[in-house]
LUMPARO-281501 format. One line per 10 residues: number of its first residue (from 1); their letters; for each residue z, x, y of C-alpha. Coordinates in nm, 4 decimals. Each point is the difference from the previous one (the first is absolute). Layout:
residues N
NUM) A) Z:X:Y | ...
This chain:
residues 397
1) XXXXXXXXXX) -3.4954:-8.3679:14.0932 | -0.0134:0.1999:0.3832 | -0.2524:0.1030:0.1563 | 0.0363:0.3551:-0.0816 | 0.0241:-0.0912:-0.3738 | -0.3081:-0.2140:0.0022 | -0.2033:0.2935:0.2093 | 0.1202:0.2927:-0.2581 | -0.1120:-0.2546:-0.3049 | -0.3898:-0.0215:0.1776
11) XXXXXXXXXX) 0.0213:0.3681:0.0603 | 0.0436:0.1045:-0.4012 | -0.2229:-0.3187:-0.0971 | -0.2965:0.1477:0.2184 | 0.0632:0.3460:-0.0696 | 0.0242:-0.1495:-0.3941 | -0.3623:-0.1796:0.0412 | -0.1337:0.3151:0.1731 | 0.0847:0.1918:-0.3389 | -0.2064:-0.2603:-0.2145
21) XXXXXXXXXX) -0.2942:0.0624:0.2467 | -0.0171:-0.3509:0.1892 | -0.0464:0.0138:0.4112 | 0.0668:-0.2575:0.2202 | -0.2745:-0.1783:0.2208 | 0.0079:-0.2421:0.2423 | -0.4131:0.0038:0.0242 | -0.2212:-0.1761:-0.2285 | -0.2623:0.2337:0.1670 | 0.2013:0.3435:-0.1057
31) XXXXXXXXXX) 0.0823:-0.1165:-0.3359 | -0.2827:-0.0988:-0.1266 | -0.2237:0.3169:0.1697 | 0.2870:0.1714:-0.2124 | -0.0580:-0.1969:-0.3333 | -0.3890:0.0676:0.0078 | 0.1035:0.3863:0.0998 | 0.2415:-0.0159:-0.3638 | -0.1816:-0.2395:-0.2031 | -0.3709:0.0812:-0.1375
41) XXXXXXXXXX) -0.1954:-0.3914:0.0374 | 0.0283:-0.0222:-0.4400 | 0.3644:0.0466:0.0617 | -0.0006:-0.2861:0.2813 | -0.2417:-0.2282:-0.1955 | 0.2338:0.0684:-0.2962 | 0.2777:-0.1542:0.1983 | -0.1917:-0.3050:0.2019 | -0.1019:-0.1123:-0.3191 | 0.3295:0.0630:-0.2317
51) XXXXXXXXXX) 0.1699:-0.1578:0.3258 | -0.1858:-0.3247:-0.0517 | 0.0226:-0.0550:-0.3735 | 0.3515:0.0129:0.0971 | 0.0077:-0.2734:0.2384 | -0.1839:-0.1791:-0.2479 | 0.0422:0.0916:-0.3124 | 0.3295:0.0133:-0.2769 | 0.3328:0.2675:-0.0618 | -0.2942:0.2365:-0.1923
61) XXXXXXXXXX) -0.1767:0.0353:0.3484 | 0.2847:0.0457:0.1662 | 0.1536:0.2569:-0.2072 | -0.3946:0.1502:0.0193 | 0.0325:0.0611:0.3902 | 0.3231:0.1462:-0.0177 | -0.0994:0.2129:-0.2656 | -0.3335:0.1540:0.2614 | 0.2880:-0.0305:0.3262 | 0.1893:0.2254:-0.2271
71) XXXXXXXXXX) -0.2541:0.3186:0.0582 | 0.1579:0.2669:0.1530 | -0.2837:0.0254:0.2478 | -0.0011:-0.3799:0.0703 | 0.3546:-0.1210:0.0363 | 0.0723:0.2134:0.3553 | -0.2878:-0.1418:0.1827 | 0.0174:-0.3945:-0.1883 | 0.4252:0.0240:0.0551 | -0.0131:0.0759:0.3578
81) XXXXXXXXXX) -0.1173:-0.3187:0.0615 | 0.3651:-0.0852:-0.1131 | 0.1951:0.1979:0.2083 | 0.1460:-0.2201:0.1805 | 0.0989:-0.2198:-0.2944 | 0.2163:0.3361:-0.1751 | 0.1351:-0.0295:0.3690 | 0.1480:-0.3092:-0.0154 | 0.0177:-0.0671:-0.3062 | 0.2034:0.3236:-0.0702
91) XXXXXXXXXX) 0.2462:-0.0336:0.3140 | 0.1076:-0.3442:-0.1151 | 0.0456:0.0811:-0.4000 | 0.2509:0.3318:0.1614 | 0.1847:-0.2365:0.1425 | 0.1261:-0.1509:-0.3619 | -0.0501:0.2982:-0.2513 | 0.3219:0.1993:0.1499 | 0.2227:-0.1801:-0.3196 | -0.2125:-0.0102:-0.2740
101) XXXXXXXXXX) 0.0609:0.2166:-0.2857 | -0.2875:-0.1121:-0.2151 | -0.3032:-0.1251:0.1801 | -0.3278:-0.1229:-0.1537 | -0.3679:-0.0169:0.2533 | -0.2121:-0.2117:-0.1746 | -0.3502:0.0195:0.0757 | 0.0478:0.3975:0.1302 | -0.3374:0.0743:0.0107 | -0.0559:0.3924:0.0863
111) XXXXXXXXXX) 0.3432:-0.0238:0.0769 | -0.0029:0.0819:0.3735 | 0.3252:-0.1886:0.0914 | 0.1417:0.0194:-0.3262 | 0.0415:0.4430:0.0000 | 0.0638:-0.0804:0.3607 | 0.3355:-0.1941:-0.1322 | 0.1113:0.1861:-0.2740 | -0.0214:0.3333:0.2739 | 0.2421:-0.1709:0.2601
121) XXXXXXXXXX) 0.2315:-0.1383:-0.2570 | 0.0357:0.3155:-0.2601 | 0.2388:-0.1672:-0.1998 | -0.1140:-0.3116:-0.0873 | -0.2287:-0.0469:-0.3224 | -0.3859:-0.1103:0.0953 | -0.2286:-0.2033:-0.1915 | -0.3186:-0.0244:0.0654 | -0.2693:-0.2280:-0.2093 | -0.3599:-0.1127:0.0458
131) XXXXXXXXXX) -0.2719:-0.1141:-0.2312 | -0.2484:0.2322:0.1966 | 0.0001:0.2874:-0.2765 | -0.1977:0.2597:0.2708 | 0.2790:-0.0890:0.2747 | 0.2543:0.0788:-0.2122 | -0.1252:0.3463:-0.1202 | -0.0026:0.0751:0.3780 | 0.3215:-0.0890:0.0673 | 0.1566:0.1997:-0.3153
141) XXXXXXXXXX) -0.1992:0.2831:0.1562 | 0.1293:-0.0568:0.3783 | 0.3505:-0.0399:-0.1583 | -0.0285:0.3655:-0.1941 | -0.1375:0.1093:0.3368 | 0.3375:-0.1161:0.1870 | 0.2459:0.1247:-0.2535 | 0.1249:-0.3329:-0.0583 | 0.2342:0.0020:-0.3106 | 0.1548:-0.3822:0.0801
151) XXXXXXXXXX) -0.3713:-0.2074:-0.0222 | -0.2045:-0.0438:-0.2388 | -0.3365:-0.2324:-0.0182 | -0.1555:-0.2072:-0.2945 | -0.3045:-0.1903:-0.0541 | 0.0447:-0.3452:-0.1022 | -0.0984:-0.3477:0.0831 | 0.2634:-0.2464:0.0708 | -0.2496:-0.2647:-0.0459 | -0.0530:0.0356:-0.3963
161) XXXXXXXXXX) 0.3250:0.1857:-0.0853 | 0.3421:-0.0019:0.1535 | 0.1918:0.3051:0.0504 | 0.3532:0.1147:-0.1257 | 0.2615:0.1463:0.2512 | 0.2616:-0.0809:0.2385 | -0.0249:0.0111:0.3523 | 0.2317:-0.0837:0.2782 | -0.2876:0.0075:0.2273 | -0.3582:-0.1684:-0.0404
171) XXXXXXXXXX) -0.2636:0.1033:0.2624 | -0.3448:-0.1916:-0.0370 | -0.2248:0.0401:0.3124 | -0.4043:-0.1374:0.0042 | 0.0591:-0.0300:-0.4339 | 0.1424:-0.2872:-0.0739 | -0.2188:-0.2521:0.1279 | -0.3429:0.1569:-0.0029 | -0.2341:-0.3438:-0.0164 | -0.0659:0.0882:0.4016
181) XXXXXXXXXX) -0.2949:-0.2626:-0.0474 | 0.2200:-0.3262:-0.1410 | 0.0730:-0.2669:0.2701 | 0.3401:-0.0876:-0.1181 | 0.1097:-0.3389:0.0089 | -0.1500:-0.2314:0.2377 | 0.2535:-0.2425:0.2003 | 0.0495:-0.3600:-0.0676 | -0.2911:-0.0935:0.2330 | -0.1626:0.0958:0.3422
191) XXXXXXXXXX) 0.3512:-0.1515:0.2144 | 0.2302:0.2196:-0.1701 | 0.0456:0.3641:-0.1282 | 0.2879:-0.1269:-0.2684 | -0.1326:0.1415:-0.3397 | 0.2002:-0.2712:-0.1766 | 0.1655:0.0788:-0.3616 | -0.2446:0.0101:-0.2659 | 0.1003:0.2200:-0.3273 | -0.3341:-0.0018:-0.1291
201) XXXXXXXXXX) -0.1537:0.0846:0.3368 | 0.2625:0.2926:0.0247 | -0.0547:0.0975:-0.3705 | -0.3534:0.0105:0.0256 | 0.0084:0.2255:0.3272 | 0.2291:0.2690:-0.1730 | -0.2273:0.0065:-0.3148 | -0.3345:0.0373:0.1869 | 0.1261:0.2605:0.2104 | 0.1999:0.1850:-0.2595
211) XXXXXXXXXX) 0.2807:-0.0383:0.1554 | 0.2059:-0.1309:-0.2886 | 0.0405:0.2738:-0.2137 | 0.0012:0.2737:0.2378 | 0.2711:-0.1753:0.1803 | 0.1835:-0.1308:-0.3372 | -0.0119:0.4136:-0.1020 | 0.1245:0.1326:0.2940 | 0.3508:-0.2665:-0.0143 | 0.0229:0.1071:-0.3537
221) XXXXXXXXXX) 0.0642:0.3574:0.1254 | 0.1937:-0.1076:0.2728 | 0.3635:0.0683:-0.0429 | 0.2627:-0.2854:0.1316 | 0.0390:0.0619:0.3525 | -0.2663:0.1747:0.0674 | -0.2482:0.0516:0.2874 | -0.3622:-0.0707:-0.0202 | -0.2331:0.1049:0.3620 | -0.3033:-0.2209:0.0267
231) XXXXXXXXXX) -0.2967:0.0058:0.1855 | -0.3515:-0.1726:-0.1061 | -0.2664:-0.1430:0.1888 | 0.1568:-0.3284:0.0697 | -0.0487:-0.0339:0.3223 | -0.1640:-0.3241:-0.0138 | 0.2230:-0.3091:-0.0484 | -0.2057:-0.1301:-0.3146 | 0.0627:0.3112:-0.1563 | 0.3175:0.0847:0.1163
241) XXXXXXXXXX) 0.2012:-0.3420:-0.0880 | -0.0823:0.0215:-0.3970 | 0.0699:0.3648:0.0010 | 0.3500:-0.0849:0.1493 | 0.0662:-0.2654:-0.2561 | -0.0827:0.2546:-0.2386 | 0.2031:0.2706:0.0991 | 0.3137:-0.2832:0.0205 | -0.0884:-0.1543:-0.3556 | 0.1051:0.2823:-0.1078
251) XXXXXXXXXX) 0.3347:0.0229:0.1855 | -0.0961:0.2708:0.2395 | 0.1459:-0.0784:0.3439 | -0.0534:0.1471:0.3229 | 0.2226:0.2633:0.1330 | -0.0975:-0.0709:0.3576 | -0.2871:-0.2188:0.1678 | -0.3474:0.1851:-0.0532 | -0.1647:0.1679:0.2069 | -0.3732:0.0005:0.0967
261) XXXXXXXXXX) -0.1562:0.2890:-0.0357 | -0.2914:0.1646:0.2985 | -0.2011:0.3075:-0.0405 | -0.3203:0.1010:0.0787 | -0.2989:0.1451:-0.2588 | -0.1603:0.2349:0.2529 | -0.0849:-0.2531:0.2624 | 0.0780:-0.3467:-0.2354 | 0.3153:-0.2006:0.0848 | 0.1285:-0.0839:-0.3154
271) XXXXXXXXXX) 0.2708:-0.2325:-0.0339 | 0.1817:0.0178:-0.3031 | 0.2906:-0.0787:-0.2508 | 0.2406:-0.1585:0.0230 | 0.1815:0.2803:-0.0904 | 0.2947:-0.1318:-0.2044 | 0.4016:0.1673:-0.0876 | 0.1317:-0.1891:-0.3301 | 0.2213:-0.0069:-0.2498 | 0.0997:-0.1664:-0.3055
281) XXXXXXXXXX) 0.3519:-0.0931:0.0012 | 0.1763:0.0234:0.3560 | 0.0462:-0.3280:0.2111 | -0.2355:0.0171:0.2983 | -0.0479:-0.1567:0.2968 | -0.3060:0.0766:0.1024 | -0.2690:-0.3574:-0.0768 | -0.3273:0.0277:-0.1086 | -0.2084:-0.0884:0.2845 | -0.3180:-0.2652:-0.0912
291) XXXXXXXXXX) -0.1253:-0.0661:0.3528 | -0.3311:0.1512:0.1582 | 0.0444:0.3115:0.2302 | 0.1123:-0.1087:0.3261 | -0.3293:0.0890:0.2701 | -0.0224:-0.0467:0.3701 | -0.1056:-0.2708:0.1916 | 0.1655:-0.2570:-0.1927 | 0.0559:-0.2271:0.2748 | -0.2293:-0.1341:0.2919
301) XXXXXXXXXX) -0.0202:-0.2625:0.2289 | -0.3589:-0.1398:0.1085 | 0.1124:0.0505:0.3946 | 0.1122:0.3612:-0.0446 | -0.3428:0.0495:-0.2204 | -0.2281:-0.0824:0.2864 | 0.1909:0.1563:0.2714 | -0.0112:0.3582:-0.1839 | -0.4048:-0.0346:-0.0922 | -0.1164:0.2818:0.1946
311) XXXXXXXXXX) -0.2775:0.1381:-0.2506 | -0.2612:-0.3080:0.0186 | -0.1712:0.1566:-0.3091 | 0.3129:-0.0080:-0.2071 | 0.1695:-0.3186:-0.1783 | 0.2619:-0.1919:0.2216 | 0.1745:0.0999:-0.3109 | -0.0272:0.1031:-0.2813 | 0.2437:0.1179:-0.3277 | -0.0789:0.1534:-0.3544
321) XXXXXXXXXX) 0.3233:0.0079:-0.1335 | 0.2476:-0.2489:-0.2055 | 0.1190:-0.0953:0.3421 | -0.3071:-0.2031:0.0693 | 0.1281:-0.2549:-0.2195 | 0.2611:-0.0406:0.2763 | -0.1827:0.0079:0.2729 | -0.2598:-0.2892:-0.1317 | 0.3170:-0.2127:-0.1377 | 0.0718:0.0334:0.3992
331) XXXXXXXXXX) -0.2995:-0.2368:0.1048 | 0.1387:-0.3106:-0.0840 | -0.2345:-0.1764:0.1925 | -0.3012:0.1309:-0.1249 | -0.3215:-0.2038:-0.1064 | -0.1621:0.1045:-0.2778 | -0.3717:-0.0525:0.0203 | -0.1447:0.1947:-0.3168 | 0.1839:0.1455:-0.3198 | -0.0342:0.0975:-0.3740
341) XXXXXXXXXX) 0.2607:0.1051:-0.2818 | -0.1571:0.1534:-0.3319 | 0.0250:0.2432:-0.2616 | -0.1623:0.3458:-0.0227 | -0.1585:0.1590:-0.2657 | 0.3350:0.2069:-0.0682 | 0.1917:-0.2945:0.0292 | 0.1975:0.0310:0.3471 | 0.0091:-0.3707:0.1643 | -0.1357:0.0609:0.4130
351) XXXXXXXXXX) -0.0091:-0.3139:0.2571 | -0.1864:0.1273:0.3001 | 0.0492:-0.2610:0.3376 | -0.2214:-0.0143:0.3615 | 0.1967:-0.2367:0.1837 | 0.1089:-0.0154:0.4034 | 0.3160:-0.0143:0.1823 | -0.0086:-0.1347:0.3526 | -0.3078:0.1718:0.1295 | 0.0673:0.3500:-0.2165
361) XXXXXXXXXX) -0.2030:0.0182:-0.3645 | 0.1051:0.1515:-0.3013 | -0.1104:0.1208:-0.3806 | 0.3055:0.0473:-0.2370 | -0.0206:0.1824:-0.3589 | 0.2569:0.0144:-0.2463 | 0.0154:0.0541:-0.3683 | 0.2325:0.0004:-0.2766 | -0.0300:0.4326:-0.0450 | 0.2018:-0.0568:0.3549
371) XXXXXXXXXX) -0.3186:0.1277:0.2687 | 0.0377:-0.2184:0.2960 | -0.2143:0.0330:0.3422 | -0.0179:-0.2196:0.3086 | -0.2040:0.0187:0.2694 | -0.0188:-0.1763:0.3094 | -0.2936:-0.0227:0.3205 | -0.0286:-0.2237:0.2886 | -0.2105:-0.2846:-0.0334 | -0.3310:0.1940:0.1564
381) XXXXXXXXXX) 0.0176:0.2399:-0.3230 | 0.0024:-0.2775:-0.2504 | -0.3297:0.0472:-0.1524 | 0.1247:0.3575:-0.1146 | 0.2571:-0.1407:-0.1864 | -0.2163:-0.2479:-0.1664 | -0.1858:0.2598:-0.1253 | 0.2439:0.2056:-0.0925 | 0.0911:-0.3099:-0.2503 | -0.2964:-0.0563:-0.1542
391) XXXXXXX) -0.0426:0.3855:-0.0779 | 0.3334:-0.0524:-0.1655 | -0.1137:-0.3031:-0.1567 | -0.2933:0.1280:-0.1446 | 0.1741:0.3138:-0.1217 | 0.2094:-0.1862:-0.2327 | -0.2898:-0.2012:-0.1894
């Protein structure tokens, strides 16, 4: 898609999400002076505490939240936060509806992208379904509002009950996989991020999270080479590698490799997705990719490490991502001088490790929900480490 294209497609999409009401703001400070300026403090309570039964609680909760987010006087201001999501969520879905005669959004919601689709492509037929009956009632009434004869919306949840059509197009974005609190599947052990092959540890992801029958529905209405756009919170390689198994039980294959998803929520980086192009019948090429994110500063060496310590408050080095794994493979001639390898309480394995190389100290974490950090200081700085691993320590008993 040009430039041009891709500039014309923001243009209607933020002229579209200026019609439901939302704003876009790149200030936590102006939003939220404008939330408290829409939102009486019952209205706010309302949501902080339907928000957190939510997080915590089952689909009934869930459906409960959606079902306040739905008020006509709430969903502007609590959407806005979102913005940025419609953004790129929308742009990349264009990209793939221009074909599709028959296309089915599950988990629609209000149905902000979903009229937004059926406007630019007049001639295709729109479904849109969501088990939020107060979401759907607004989107039936933003649909009349738009004149739009080729969508209609229903209230249904693919959880309990599948639905019947025919679609040549599936779109399922932030609905498939809504368990945004479930680890995933841990690795094989501390060393590795490999997940292994367990059927019962894949079977028993996909029921806890639901994922079973709402993915199992959505196949059934599937047609033979069809095309099904997917984007969950996945970002996390735990999470991501048994939702990719899932997707390819089930013979869906990618169109093209994935791609990660950024946007911001007001002044939050969110990283998000994958967001995934698949179908059900046509020979790909594309591979399903299980490896962790590739971050910077993969590679050291100890010289280069000291030479470029300028900041004598800061760590010779130091490294948060999967990388770090690397990087502490690297010191091959390290000494070891304290370590420990348990379980925690929700069952991830961690082996924390003080140890020295040459005159330069170290701490190393890693556990088997793939966090890694490493961080290295000169011999004078030791004692901070030391500490550092016995708060560690004593956080995990």
């Amino acid at each position: 898609m040009s430039v041009d294209a891709n500039d014309e497609i923001r243009t209607t999409l933020h002229e579209h999400l200026a019609w439901w009401g939302l704003r876009h703001f790149t200030s936590d400070r102006e939003y939220f002076l404008w939330q408290r300026q829409q939102l009486s403090v019952e209205e706010l309570n309302q949501l902080n505490i339907h928000a957190e039964r939510k997080r915590t609680g089952d689909s009934v909760d869930e459906i409960l939240f959606y079902d306040l987010a739905a008020r006509p006087k709430i969903f502007p201001v609590l959407y806005s936060q979102r913005y940025e999501y419609y953004e790129a969520i929308g742009v990349q879905a264009m990209a793939h509806l221009g074909k599709a005669q028959d296309i089915l959004d599950f988990g629609c919601g209000l149905g902000i992208l979903t009229t937004w689709y059926a406007l630019r492509f007049p001639d295709a037929n729109v479904v849109g379904i969501d088990r939020s009956a107060a979401s759907i009632a607004i989107a039936q009434q933003k649909a009349k509002d738009l004149g739009l004869r080729n969508l209609r919306f229903i209230c249904l949840d693919l959880q309990a009950e599948p639905f019947s059509g025919s679609f040549d197009l599936v779109l399922t974005t932030h609905a498939l996989l809504q368990a945004e609190q479930d680890p995933g599947i841990p690795s094989e052990s501390w060393r590795t991020f490999d997940r292994g092959h367990d059927p019962s540890q894949q079977m028993v992801f996909e029921q806890r999270t639901g994922l079973t029958h709402r993915l199992d529905h959505l196949c059934q209405v599937l047609r033979p080479y069809g095309r099904m756009i997917v984007c969950e919170k996945t970002r996390q390689l735990a999470r991501r590698v048994p939702f990719q198994r899932a997707l390819a039980s089930r013979g869906l294959q990618l169109v093209q490799p994935a791609d990660l998803i950024h946007y911001r929520s007001i002044e939050e980086v969110v990283e998000d997705g994958p967001f995934y192009v698949l179908n059900n019948g046509t020979q790909t090429t594309a591979a399903w990719d299980e490896l962790p994110e590739v971050d910077d500063g993969s590679l050291f060496t100890l010289n280069a490490m000291l030479a470029n310590s300028i900041d004598s408050n800061a760590p010779l080095y130091e490294n948060h991502g999967p990388s770090a794994q690397v990087a502490w493979e690297e010191l091959s001639e390290r000494t070891v001088t304290q370590e420990s390898t348990r379980e925690e309480r929700d069952g991830r394995q961690v082996h924390v490790e003080l140890g020295f190389v040459d005159e330069t100290h170290y701490l190393y974490c890693a556990n088997t929900f793939d966090q890694r950090q490493l961080v290295m200081m000169e011999e004078a700085r030791a004692a901070l480490l030391e500490a550092y691993y016995l708060e560690i320590i004593r956080g995990l008993t």
